[in-house]
N, C-alpha and C positions, 0 to 999 in steps of 0.2 A: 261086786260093787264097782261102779265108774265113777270117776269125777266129772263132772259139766260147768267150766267155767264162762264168764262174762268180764270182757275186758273192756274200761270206757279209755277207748281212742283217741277223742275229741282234746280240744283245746280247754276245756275245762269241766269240773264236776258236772255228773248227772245222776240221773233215780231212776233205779228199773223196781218193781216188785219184789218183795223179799220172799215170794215163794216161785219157783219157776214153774209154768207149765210146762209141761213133758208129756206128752201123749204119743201113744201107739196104734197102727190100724188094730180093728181085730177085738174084740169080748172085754181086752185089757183095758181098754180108753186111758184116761189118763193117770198118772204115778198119784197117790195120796200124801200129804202132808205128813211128815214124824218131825216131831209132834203136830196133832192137827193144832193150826193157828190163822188167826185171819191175817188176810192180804193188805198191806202195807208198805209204805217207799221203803228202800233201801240204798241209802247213796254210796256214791265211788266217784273218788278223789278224781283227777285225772291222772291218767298211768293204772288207774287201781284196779283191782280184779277180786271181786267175789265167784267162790263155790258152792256146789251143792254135790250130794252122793247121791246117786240113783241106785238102788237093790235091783238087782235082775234077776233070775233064777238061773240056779246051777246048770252050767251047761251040757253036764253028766247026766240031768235029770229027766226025766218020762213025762213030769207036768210041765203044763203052760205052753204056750205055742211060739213061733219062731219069727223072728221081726228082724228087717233088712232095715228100714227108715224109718225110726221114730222123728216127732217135731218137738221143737223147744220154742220155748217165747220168752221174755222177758218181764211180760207185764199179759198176766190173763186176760185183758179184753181187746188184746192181738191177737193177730195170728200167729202161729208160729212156723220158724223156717223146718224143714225137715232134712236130716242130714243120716249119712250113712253110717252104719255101724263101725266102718272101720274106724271113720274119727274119735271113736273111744276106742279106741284098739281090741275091738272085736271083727277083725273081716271077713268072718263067717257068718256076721251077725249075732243076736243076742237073743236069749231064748228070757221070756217073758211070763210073771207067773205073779199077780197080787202084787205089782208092781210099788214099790213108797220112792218119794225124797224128802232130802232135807229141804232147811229155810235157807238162804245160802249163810256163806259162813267167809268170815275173814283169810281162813285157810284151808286144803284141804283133809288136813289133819283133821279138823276141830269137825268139817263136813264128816267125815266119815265115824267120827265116832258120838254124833249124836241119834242114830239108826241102834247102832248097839244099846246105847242110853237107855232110849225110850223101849225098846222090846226086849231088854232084859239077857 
């Protein structure tokens, strides 16, 4: 599991999408919703920063195939930027398998254990 944060910068509040897109080249396409939910603003103070947890597949494991650049967006009817694996501190990259994420989340505590939540 990795964190993917969004931090607003700016001089005053804004709204990105409360679910991130997250896609990868390759069979995987994009991470799925836990829980599936519709797409919706999400605001941040300024200074403020929402998370999300993206599931990856074990890196020990024999499924799923092996990803250097996944891309993130903000808001799904952007594009998104693509960035390398190390910036989640994988820099062998991430081995990818039925990929989910969260909606983001206030923290990444709260991000990471809403994936356990929903699948039990």
């Amino acid at each position: 599991m990795v964190h993917i944060s969004v931090t607003n910068h700016g001089g005053s509040g804004c709204v990105v999408g409360r679910i991130p897109t997250i896609t990868f080249p390759g069979p995987d396409g994009s991470a799925q919703t836990v829980p599936p939910a519709e797409s919706g603003p999400y605001a941040l103070a300024r200074g403020g920063r929402a998370y999300t947890a993206l599931r990856t597949a074990d890196p020990a494991s024999t499924e799923g195939h092996f990803v250097n650049a996944p891309s993130v967006s903000t808001d799904p009817s952007h594009y998104g930027v693509g960035f390398g694996a190390a910036a989640v501190d994988m820099p062998q990259g991430m081995y990818v398998r039925e990929p989910i994420t969260t909606l983001r989340n206030g923290s990444a505590a709260a991000a990471s254990s809403t994936p356990a939540d929903a699948l039990g």
